[in-house]
N, C-alpha and C positions, 0 to 999 in steps of 0.2 A: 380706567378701572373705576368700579363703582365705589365710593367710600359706604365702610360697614360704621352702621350708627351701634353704640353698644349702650344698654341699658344696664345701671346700677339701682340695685335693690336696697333705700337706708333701711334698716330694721328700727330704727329709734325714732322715725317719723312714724306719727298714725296716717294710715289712707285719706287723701279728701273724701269730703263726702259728697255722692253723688244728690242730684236732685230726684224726688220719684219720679217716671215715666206715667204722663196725665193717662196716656192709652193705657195702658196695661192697669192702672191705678181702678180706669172706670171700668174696664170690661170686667178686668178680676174679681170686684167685689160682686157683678152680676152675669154669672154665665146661664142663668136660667130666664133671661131678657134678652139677651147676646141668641139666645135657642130658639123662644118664641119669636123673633124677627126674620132668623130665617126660615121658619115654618110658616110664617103666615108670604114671606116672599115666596117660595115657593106655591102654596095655594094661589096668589096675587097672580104669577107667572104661568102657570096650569089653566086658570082660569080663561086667560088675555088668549094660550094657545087653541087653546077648544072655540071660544070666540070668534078670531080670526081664520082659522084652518079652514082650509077646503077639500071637502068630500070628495 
């Protein structure tokens, strides 16, 4: 049989605190850089297909 682990909640302790996530820290503060990268990927990828493609 599997042993059940049970978690106790102190209420008298505070939370540790976590560290910020670097990702989320850099994208969040810029979603209008985060947009312009995949629009010009996009254009960059469009480009490359029209290029390469055979009639």
């Amino acid at each position: 049989m599997a042993e059940v682990r049970t978690i106790r909640i102190d209420s008298n302790r505070p939370a540790p605190r976590r560290r910020p996530d670097p990702v989320k820290a850099a994208v969040g503060a810029r979603p209008d850089r985060v947009a312009m990268w995949a629009v010009l990927l996009g254009v960059f990828l469009t480009v490359v297909a029209a290029a390469t493609g055979h009639a």
